[in-house]
C-alpha positions, 0 to 999 in steps of 0.5 A: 606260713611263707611260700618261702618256708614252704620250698626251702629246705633249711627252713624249719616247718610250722606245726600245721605246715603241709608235706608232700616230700616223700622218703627216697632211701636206698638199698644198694646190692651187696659188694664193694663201693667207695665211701666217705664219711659225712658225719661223726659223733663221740658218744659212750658204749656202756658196756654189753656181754660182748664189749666194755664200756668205752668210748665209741664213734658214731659215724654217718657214713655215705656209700656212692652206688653210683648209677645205683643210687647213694646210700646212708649207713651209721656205722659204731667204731668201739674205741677197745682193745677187744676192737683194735684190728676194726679200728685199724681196718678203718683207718687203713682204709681211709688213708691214714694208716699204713700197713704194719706201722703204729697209728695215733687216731685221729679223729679231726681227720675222719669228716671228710674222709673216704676209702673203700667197704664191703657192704650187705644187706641186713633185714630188721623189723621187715626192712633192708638196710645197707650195713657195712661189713668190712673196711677195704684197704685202699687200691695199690696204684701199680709202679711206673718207672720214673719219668726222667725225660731221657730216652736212651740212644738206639742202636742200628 
């Protein structure tokens, strides 16, 4: 195999290629961090005791831990009524839906997109994993008075 195969991380490695890199995944505290979505699947939920069958988004979500690392979670959106108001958590969160108002999902705008989520720490199989427990509505910005370019006159 090429040095070139071996130091590229594109490129696919033979069979009886060499490996050195090791897995770097972190586990990021409990609380509040931004996101953005890296990667979305459609898939379908068969169908459990909990939920029917429908369709469901298979996200790949990314949350910014900042000078705590970055962590990689996959989070399932079921495309339910029994799930509505955790879709409308989501896209609130992501901007695309406003409080109180009706929303067509659209999930051409979902790559890309970032909001803000509550995480937490779940253990499985003797691991830690980030999980995402809540979508956050986006910060209100608070109100400025508009910027006219006239300052009244001041009086003596």
């Amino acid at each position: 195999m090429s040095e070139y195969n071996r130091t590229t991380p594109e490129m696919p490695l033979d069979w009886d290629s060499e490996i050195s890199a090791e897995s770097s995944f972190t586990v990021l505290p409990e609380g509040e961090y931004p996101f953005t979505v890296i990667s979305f699947e459609r898939e379908y939920h068969n169908g459990s005791e909990k939920l029917p069958a429908c369709p469901k988004a298979k996200l790949k979500i990314e949350i910014d831990g900042g000078e705590k690392g970055t962590s990689s979670v996959f989070h399932n959106l079921f495309i339910s009524r029994k799930t509505e108001g955790l879709l409308c958590e989501f896209f609130t969160s992501i901007g695309l839906k406003k409080p109180g108002e009706p929303l067509r999902m659209n999930w051409q705008a979902v790559f890309g997109s970032s909001g803000r989520c509550k995480i937490g720490v779940r253990e499985y199989n003797g691991n830690e994993y980030n999980e995402i427990k809540k979508f956050l509505k986006p910060e209100e910005k608070p109100a400025t008075a508009p910027q006219t370019g006239f300052a009244p006159p001041k009086f003596s």
